[in-house]
N, C-alpha and C positions, 0 to 999 in steps of 0.2 A: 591763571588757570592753565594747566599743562592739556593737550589735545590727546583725546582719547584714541589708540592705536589700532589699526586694523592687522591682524595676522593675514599674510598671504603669503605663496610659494612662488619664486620665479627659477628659472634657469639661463645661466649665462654661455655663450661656446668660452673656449679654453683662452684667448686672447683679451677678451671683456673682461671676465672672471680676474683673468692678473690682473689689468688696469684699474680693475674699483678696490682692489684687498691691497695694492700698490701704493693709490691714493690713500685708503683707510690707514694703512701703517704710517707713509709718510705722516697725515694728520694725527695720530695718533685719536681716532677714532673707530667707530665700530664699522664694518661694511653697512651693515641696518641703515645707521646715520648718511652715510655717504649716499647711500643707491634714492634715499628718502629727499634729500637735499639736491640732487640730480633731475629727479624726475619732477619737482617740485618747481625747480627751476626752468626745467626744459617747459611744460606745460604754464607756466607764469602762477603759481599759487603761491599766495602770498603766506607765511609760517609766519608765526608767532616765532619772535628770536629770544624768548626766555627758556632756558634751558634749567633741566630740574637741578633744585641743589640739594645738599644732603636730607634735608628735612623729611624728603618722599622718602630716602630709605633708610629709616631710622629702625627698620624692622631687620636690615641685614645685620646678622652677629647675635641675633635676639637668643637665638638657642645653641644647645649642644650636643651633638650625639656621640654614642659610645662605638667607635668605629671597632675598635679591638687590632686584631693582627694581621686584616686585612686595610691598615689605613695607608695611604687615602682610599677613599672608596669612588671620589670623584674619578679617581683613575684606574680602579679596581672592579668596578661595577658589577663584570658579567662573575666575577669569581664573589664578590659577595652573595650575589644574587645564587648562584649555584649553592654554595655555602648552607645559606639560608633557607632554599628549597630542599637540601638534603636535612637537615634537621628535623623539620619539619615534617618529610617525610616519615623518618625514623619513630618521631613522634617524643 
């Protein structure tokens, strides 16, 4: 059973910040993972070392949207979005 996540915000100064995205790239993992794994450690709690496998996201690739001539929109966003609100407007 994979452990249920708590969303929080933290803030690092500018030397911290490189040191865990540092380590994250070197491991080729997520900062999330790292800063999780850190502080888990530092305080001794003990994790579950089963990590998910593909089976939880069997829902990523599920669909598809019709980006049009703003794709990607992952990278395009605020000009979709404007796009989309002018349309709209116009009616």
């Amino acid at each position: 059973m994979l452990a249920v996540m708590k969303r929080t915000q933290i803030q690092f100064d500018e030397e911290t910040y490189a040191a865990v995205r540092k380590r994250a790239y070197e491991e080729k993992r997520s900062i999330s993972s790292v800063v999780r794994d850190v502080v888990a450690e530092t305080l001794g709690v003990k994790r579950s070392t089963k990590r998910p496998g593909l089976e939880q996201f069997a829902f990523v690739g599920a669909g598809r949207s019709r980006q049009g001539k703003l794709s990607p929109v992952s990278e395009r966003h605020d000009e979709a979005l404007a796009d989309a609100l002018w349309k709209e407007h116009r009616g």
